[in-house]
C-alpha positions as MATLAB code, in Angstrom:
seq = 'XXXXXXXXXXXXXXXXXXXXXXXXXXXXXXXXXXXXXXXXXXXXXXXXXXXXXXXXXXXXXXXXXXXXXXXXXXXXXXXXXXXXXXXXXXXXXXXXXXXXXXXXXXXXXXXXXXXXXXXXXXXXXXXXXXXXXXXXXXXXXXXXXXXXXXXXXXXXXXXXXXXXXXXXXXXXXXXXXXXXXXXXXXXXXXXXXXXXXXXXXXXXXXXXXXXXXXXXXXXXXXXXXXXXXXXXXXXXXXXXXXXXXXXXXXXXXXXXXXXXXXXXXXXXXXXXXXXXXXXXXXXXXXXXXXXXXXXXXXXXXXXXXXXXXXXXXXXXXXXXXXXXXXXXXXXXXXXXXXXXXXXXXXXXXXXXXXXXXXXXXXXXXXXXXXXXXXXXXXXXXXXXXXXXXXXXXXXXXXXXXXXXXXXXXXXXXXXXXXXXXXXXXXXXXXXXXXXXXXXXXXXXXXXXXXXXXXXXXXXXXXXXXXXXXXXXXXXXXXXXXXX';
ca = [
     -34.530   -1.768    4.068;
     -35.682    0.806    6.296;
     -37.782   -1.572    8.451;
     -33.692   -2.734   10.147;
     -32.059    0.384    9.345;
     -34.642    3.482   10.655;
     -34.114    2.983   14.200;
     -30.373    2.842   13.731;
     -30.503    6.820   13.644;
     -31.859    7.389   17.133;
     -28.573    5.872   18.064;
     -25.987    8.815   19.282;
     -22.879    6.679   17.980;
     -24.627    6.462   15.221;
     -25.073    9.824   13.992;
     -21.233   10.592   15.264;
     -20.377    7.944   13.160;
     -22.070    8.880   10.146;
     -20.767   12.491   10.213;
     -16.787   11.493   10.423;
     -17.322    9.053    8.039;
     -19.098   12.188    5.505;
     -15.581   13.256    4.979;
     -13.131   11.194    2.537;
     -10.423    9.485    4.138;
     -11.762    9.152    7.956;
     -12.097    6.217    9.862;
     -14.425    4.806   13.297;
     -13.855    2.162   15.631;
     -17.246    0.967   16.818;
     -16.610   -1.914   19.829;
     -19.745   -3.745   21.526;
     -20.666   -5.271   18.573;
     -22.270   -8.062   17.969;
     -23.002  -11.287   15.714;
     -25.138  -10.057   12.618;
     -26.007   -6.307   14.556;
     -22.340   -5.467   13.026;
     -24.167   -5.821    9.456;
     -26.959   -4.245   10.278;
     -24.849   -1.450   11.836;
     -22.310   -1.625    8.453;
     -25.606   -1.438    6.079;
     -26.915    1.541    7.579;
     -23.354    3.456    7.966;
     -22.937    2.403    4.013;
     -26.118    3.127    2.342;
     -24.659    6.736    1.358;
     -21.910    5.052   -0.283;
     -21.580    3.722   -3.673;
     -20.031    0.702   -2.615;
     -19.465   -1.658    0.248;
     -16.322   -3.878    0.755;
     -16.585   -5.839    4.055;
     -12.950   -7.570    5.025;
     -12.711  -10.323    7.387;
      -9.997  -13.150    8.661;
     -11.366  -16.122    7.424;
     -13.086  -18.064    4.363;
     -15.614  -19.290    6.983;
     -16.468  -15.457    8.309;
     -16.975  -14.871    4.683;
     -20.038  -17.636    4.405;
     -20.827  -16.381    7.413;
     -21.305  -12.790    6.636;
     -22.558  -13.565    3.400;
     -25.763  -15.102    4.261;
     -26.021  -11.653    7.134;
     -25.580   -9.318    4.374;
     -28.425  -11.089    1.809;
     -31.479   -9.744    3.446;
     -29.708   -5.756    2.783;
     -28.903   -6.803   -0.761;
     -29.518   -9.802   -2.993;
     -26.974   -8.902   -5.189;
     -24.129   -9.314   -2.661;
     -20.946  -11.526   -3.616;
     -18.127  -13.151   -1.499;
     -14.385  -12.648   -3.696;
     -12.073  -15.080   -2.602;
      -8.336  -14.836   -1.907;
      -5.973  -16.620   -4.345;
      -3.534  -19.026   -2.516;
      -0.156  -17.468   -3.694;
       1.602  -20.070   -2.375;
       0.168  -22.761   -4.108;
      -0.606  -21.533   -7.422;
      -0.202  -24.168   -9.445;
      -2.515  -26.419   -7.226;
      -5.639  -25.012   -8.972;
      -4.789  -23.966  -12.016;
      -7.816  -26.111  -13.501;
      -9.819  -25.189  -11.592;
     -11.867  -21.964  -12.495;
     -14.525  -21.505   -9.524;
     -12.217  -19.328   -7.685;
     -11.361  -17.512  -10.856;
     -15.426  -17.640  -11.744;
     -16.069  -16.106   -8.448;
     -13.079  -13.509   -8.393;
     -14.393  -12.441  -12.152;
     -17.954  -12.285  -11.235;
     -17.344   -9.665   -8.853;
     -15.474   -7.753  -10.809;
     -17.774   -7.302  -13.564;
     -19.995   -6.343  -11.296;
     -17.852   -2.931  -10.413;
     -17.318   -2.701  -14.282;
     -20.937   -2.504  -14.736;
     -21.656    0.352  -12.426;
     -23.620   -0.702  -10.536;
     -23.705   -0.945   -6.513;
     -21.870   -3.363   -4.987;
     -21.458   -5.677   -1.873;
     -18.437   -7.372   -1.381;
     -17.105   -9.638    1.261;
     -13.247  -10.710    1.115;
     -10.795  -11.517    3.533;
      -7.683   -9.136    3.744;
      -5.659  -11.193    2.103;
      -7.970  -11.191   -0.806;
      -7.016   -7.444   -0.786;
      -3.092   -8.014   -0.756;
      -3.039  -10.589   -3.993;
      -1.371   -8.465   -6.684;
      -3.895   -8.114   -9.779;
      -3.655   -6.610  -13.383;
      -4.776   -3.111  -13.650;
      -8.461   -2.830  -14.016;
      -8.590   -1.609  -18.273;
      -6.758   -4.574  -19.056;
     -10.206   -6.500  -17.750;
     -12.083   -4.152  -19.580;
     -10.554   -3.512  -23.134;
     -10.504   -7.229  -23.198;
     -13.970   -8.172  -22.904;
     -15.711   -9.111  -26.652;
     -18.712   -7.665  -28.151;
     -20.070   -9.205  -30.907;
     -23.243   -8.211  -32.860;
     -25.408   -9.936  -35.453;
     -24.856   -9.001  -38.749;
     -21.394   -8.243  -37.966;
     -18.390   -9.575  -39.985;
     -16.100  -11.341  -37.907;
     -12.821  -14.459  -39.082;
     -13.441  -17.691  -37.712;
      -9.696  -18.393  -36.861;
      -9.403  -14.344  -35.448;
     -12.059  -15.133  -33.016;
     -10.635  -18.557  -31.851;
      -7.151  -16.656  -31.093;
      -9.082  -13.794  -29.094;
     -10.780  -16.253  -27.368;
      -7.507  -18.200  -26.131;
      -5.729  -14.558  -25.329;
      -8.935  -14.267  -23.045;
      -8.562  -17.756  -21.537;
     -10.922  -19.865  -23.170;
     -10.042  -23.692  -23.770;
     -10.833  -25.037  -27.260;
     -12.827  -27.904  -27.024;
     -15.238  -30.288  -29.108;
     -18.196  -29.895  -27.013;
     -18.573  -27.088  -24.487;
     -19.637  -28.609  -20.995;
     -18.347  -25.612  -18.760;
     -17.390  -22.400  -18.455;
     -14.269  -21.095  -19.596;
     -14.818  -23.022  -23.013;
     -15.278  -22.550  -26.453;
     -15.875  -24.899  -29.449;
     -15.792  -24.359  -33.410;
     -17.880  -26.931  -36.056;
     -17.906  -25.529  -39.130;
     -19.923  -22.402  -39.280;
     -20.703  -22.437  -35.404;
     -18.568  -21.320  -32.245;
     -20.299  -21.936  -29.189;
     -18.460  -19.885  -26.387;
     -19.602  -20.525  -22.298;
     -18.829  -17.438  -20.710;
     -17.237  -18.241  -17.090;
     -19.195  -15.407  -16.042;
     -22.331  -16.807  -17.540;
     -24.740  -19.625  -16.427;
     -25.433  -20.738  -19.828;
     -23.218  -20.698  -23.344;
     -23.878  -18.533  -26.814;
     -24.261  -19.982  -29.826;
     -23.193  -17.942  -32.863;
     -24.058  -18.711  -36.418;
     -21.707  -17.700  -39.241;
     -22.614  -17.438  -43.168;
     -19.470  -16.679  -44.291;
     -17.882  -14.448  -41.751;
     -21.276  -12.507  -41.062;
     -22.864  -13.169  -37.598;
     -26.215  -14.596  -38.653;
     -27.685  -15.581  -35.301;
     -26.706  -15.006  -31.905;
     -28.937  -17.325  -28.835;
     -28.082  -18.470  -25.771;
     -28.607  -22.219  -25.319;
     -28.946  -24.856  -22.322;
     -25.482  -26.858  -22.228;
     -27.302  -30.202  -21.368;
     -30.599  -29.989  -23.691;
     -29.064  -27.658  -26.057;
     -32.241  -25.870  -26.604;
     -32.063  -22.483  -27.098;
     -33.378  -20.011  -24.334;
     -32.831  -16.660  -25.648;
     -32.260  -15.328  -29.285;
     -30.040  -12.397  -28.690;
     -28.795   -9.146  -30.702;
     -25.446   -8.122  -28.774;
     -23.564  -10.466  -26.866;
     -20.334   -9.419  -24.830;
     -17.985  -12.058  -23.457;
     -15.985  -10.937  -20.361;
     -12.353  -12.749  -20.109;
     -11.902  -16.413  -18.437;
      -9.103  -15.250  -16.648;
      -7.646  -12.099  -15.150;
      -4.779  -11.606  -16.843;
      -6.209  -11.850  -20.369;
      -2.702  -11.883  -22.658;
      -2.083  -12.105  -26.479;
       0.613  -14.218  -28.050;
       2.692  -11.070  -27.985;
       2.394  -10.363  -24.184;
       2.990  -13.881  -23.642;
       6.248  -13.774  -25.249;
       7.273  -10.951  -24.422;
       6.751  -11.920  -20.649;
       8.336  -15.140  -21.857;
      11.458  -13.558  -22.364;
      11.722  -11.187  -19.064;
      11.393  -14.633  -17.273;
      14.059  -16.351  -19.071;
      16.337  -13.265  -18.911;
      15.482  -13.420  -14.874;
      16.034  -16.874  -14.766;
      19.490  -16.840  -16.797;
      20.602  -14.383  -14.270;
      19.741  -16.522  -11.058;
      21.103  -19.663  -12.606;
      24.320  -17.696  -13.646;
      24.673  -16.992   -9.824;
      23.997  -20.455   -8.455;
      26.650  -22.158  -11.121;
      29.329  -19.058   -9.424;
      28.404  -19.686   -6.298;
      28.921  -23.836   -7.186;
      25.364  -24.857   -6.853;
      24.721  -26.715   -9.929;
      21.409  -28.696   -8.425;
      19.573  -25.284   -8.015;
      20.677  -23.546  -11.334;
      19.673  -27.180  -13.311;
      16.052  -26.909  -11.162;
      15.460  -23.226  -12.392;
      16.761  -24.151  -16.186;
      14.358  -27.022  -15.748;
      11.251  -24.571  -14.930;
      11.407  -22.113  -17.032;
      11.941  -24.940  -19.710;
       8.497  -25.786  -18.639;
       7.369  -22.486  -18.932;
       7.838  -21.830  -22.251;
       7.070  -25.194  -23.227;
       3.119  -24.229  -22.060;
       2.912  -20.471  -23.106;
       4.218  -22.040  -26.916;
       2.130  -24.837  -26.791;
      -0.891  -24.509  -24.647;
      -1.012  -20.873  -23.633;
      -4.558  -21.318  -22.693;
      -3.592  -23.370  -19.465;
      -0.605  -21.076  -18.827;
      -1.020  -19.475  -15.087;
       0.159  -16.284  -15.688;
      -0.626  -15.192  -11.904;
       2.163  -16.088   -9.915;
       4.050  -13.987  -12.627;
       2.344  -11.390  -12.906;
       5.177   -8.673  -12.900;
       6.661  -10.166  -16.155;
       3.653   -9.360  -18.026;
       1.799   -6.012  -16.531;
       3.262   -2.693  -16.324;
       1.464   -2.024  -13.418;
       0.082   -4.413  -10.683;
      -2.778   -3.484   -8.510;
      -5.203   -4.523   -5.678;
      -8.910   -5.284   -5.392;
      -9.430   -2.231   -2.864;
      -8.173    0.315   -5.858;
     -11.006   -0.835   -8.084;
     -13.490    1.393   -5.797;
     -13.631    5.385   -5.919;
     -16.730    5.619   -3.633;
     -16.439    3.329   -1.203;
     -16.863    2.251    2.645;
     -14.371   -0.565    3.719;
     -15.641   -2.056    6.907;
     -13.351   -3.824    9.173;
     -14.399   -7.206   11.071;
     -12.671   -7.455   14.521;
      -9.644   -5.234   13.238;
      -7.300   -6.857   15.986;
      -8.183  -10.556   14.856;
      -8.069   -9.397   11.061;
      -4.588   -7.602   11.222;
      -2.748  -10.768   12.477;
      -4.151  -12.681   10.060;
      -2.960  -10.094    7.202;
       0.718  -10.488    9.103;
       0.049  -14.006    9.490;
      -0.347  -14.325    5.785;
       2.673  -11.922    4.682;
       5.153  -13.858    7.069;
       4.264  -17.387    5.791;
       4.621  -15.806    1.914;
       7.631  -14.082    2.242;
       9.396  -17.103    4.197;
       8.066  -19.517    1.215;
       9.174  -17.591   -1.485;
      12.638  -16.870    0.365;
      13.223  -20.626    0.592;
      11.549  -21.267   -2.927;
      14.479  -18.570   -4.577;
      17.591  -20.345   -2.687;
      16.365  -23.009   -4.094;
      15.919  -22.272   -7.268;
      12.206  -23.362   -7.603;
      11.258  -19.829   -8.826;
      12.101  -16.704  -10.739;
      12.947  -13.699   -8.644;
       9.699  -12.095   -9.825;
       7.539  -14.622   -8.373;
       8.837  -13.626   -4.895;
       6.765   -9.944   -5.320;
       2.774  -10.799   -6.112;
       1.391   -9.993   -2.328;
       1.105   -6.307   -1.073;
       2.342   -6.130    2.319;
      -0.490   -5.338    5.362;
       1.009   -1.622    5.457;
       0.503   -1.271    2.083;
      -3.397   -2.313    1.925;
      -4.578   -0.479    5.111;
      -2.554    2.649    2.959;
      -5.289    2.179    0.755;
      -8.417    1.315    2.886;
      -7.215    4.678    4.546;
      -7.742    6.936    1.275;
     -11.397    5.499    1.048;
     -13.405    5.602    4.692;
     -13.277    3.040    7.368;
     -15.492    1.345    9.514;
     -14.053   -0.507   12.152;
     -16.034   -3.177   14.095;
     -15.269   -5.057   17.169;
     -16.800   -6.841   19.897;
     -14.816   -5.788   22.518;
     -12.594   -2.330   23.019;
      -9.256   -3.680   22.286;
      -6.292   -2.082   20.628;
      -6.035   -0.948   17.169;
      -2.715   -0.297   16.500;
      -2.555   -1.591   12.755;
      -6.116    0.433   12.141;
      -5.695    4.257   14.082;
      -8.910    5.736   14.155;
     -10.692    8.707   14.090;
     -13.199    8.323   15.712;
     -14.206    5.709   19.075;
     -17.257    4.820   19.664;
     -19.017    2.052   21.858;
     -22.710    0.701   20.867;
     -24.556   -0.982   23.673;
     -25.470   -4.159   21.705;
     -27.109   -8.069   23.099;
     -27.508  -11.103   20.653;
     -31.018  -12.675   21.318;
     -30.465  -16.045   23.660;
     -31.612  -19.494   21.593;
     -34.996  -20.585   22.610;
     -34.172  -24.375   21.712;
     -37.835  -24.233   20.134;
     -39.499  -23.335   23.546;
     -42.025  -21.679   22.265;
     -43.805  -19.938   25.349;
     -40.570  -18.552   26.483;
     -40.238  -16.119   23.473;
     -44.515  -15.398   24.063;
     -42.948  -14.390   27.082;
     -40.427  -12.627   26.133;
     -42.846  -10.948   23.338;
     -44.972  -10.332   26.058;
     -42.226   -8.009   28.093;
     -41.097   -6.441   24.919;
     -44.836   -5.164   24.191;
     -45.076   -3.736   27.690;
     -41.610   -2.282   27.213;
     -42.716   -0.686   24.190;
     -40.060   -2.195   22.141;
     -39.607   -2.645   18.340;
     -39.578   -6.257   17.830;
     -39.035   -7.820   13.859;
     -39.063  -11.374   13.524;
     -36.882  -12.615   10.298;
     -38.766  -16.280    9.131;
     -36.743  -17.835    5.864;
     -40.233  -17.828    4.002;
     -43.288  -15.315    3.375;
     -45.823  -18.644    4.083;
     -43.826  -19.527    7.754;
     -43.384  -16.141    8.652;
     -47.432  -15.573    8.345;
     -48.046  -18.611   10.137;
     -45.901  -17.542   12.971;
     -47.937  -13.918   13.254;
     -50.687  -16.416   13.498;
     -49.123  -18.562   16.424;
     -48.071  -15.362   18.405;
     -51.266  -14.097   18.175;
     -53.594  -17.093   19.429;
     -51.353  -16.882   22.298;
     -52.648  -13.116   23.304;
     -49.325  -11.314   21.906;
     -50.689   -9.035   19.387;
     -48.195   -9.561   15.969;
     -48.764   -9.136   12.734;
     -47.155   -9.947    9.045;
     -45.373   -7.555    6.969;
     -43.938   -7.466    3.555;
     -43.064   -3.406    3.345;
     -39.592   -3.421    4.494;
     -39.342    0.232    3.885;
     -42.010    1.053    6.687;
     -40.909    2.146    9.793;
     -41.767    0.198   12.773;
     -44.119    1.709   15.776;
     -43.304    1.154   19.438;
     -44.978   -2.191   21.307;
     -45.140   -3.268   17.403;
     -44.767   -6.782   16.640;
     -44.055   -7.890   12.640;
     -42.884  -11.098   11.455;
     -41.615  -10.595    7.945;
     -39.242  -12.848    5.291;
     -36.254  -12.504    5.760;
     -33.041  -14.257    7.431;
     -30.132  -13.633    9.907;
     -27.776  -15.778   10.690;
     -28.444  -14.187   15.011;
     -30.857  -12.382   16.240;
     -29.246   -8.868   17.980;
     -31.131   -6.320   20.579;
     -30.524   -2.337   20.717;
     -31.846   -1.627   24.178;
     -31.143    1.880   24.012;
     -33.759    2.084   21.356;
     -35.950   -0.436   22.284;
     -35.690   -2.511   19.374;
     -34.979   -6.413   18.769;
     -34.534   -8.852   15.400;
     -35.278  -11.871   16.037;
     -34.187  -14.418   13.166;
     -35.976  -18.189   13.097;
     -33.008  -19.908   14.296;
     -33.137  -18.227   17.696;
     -36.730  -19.575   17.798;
     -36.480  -23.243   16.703;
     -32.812  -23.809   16.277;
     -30.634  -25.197   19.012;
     -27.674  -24.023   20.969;
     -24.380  -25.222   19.473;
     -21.603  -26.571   21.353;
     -18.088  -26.501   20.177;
];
């Protein structure tokens, strides 16, 4: 994407930025940012790096970001927080676990990656990353495997039995056939047995049940994150009833016999779904019972830039989020409506930017403000202008197009399709503004050049220091919104 990324190195805080960040374990505040110029920016400050994690405040900054960060990389994915203080709200349901899984087989595979999570999707305590990995199943054709072995591997990983599967994070055995829908997946395997060989292996559409691809290998990645065998359950089982004993021992000394009955109750419950239907078990919220080890998402990277949206605004929502936690779970344990070890599954703000600080850190903010929580080391200030809306006024931006050219500026207009974006070369240039379309994003643009190219920003963004402008179609023909 050199087309948005070239000019970015005639940029002085640029290239200071770029050598600080060439060193492991540095960090730069950049302030005068702006709308989707701080991608732009974060893209071309990353593209050394293996991997990109971008962390923001909100769910809605993710979307947001998200759709910014497309037009760098298609592959880009948004991993979600877990709400650890509702955890058994969702336990059914497996989009958030879908998404959170996706993205992690993604950094399994090796390949790049572009991530965009809020900082509290950094502090939710996760399994160590091998227990993801040793868990996911190959199978091959002409491989011998047992029906009922398979079925138990398959629950250990998370699957549901069912008749029929309809979604992911199912599995189904008639007879000589297991059908298994990876949650990863868009569309199930079906594997045919002769005995216990592996005669066939195709995947298959789930509404037609046609087959789309006959296949040689097939590996099925776990449908939850904390994929446990019968063994681990119970074993877990019984640090949370030995826990539990221990609490309820103290309430029925200190003469609360409500609380210690509420606890015997819950754990009750416990081990009446890890015995009976371990598949729905959520082992999440108690996580310490069953891993040696806990970890975050931002120790699954080695090479890695973690860039920083509005650090100020970000930080108090990381404290935000650890205060509101750690006053639940406080109340939750008098209470007895937990096990102690259910009050530790969040790393605390200090301990996350810890890690961000081992990798290298971008920091980017709109205005100069403090950074306590995120100390820098290096400040810099880009002299950055999102692109007014032009409320479909379509002579003002030939007028504006018109200055730019005389200005010799850069200008690279983003339409959401190849067929508009030609078009609109065609408008500009029956109005005497000389544009043209483009579909090389690695060539460099020329001063007083005009290209309209496919593409989309959520905001257009100007660099006058360098003379050069993106303007995205909603500038053009959307329309100012009002809060």
């Amino acid at each position: 994407m050199r087309v948005l990324t070239e000019p970015l190195k005639e940029l002085e805080c640029f290239n200071r930025a770029e050598a600080v960040l060439s060193k492991k374990g540095t960090s730069v505040l950049v302030s005068g940012c702006v709308d989707s110029q701080k991608w732009n920016l974060a893209w071309g400050l990353g593209e050394k790096f293996h991997d990109r994690v971008i962390v923001t405040y909100s769910d809605q900054r993710i979307r947001e970001i998200y759709e910014d960060l497309k037009i760098y990389d298609k592959n880009v994915h948004a991993f979600p927080a877990k709400d650890v203080i509702f955890y058994e709200a969702d336990v059914h349901s497996n989009k958030l676990t879908r998404d959170r899984l996706i993205c992690i087989k993604r950094i399994m595979s090796g390949l790049p990656c572009t991530m965009v999570t809020t900082f509290s999707g950094l502090m939710n305590a996760g399994a160590d990353y091998n227990l993801l990995k040793n868990n996911i199943l190959k199978i091959e054709l002409g491989e011998e495997i047992d029906v009922r072995t398979l079925s138990g591997k398959l629950v250990a990983m998370g699957y549901e039995k069912t008749y029929q599967v309809e979604t992911g994070g199912q599995f189904s055995v008639r007879g000589g056939i297991v059908d298994i829908f990876d949650l990863t997946d868009d569309n199930p395997v079906r594997i045919e047995f002769w005995g216990d060989e592996v005669t066939s292996l195709r995947s298959f559409d789930v509404e037609s049940q046609r087959s789309i691809e006959r296949l040689d290998c097939i590996n099925i990645f776990p449908a939850t994150e904390l994929p446990l065998s019968e063994d681990a359950l119970l074993q877990g089982l019984a640090k949370i009833e030995k826990d539990a004993k221990k609490l309820s021992d103290k309430f029925r000394m200190e003469m609360n016999p409500e609380c210690a009955h509420r606890l015997d109750v819950a754990v009750k419950e416990v081990r009446e779904t890890i015995t009976e239907f371990p598949w729905s078990f959520n082992a999440d919220s108690y996580i310490h019972y069953f891993v040696p080890e806990i970890m975050s998402f931002a120790d699954y990277f080695e090479d890695v830039l973690f860039v920083v949206d509005e650090p100020a605004r970000t930080a108090e929502h990381a404290g935000g989020v650890e205060l509101e936690f750690k006053e639940s779970m406080k109340m939750r344990l008098e209470k007895g409506y937990i096990v102690p070890g259910q009050a530790d599954v969040l790393f605390s703000k200090s301990q996350i930017i810890a890690k961000l600080k081992k990798q290298n850190l971008l920091l980017l903010s709109t205005m100069d403000g403090k950074t306590n929580d995120f100390p820098a080391d290096e400040k810099s200030f880009v002299a950055a202008r999102s692109i007014p809306s032009y409320n479909n006024d379509f002579m003002s931006l030939i007028k504006d197009l018109e200055s730019y050219h005389k200005r010799n500026y850069r200008v690279l207009i983003l339409s959401g399709s190849r067929t508009r974006a030609e078009r609109l070369a065609g408008n500009i240039n029956e109005n005497d503004v000389t544009a043209f379309f483009g579909d090389k994003r690695d060539r460099c643009l020329a001063p007083g050049e005009i290209e309209t190219m496919y593409g989309y920003v959520v905001r257009g963004f100007e660099y006058p220091e360098i003379k050069f402008v993106v303007i995205s179609e909603g500038d053009i023909f959307g329309s100012e919104k009002k809060k």
